[in-house]
C-alpha positions, 0 to 999 in steps of 0.5 A: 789442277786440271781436274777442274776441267771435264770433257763436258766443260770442253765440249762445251768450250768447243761450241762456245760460238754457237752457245753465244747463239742461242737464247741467254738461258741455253748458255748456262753451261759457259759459266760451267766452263768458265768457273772450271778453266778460272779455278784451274788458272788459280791453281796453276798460278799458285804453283808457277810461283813456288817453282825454282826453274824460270823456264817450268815457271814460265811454262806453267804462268803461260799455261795459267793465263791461256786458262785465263783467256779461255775462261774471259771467252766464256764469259763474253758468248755468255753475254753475248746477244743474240740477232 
């Protein structure tokens, strides 16, 4: 599952708020980044719900949700405008 998320995908979360900075073309690596943490999110999810223990199913819904977020952050530099 978290093979979706290569090191380029978190280096370029890293520098996800100078990304937002630059022209709308430069941030093409944050939809990159955002499809990976989504897809990695989805997966997680799928598999939080088939766990018997509540605490590994919580764990691992919580993980999917920071994936989630992480993935919502993305979007929005990539809409972000620049000043």
């Amino acid at each position: 599952m978290y093979d979706a998320i290569t090191p380029e995908m978190i280096e370029t979360i890293d520098k996800a708020g100078t990304l937002a900075d630059t022209p709308a073309s430069d941030r093409r690596p944050l939809a990159h980044a955002a499809l990976g943490l989504e897809q990695a999110a989805a997966g997680i999810a799928t598999q939080a719900v088939k766990l018997a223990d509540p605490m590994a199913r919580q764990s691992a819904t919580t993980v999917a949700d920071g994936l989630s977020a992480a993935a919502q952050l993305c979007r929005a530099a990539i809409d972000a405008r620049s000043e």
